[in-house]
N, C-alpha and C positions, 0 to 999 in steps of 0.2 A: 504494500500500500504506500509506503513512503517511496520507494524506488517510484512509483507511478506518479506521485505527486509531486516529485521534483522534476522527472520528465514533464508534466505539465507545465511549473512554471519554467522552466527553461525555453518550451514553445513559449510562451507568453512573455516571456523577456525577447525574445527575438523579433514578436510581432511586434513589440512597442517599440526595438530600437526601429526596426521599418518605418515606424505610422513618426517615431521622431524626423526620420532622414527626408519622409516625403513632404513635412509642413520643412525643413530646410529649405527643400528642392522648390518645393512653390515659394518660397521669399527668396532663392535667388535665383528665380526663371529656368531651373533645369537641375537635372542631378548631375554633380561632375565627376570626374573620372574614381573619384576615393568614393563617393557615395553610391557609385551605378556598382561599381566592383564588391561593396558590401551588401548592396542591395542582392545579387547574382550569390552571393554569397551564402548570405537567411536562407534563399530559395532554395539550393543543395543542401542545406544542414535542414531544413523541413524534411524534404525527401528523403535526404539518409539518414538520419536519427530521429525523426516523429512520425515516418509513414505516409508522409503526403505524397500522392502520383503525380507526375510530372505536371499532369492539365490541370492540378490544385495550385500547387505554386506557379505556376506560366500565369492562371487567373488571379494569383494576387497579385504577382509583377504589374498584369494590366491595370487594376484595379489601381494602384500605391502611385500608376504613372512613370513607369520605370520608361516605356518602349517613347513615348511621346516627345517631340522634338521641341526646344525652347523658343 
């Protein structure tokens, strides 16, 4: 149960540094190259240590504004 509860918040620490990087990215009109590479980053550590399939994280990327041009 705890092994499960700290795998939880660890996804939830990663979803928040995200949802921090994308209010960054909209105050300075795009994500730059340190914030796109951490953002790609969350996304593999979702898939390979919390189980998400690739079209879960590919739809948060969309969702956070990673793919979107400045």
């Amino acid at each position: 149960m705890a092994f499960e509860q700290g795998q939880w918040l660890e996804e939830l620490d990663l979803l928040q540094l995200g949802q921090a990087l994308r209010q960054q990215a909209r105050q300075a009109g795009g994500y730059g190259g340190t914030s796109f590479d951490v953002m790609i980053t969350i996304a593999d550590v979702l898939e390979a240590e919390h189980g998400w399939s690739p079209e879960q994280s590919e739809a948060w990327l969309e969702r956070m504004g990673v793919w979107e041009q400045p």
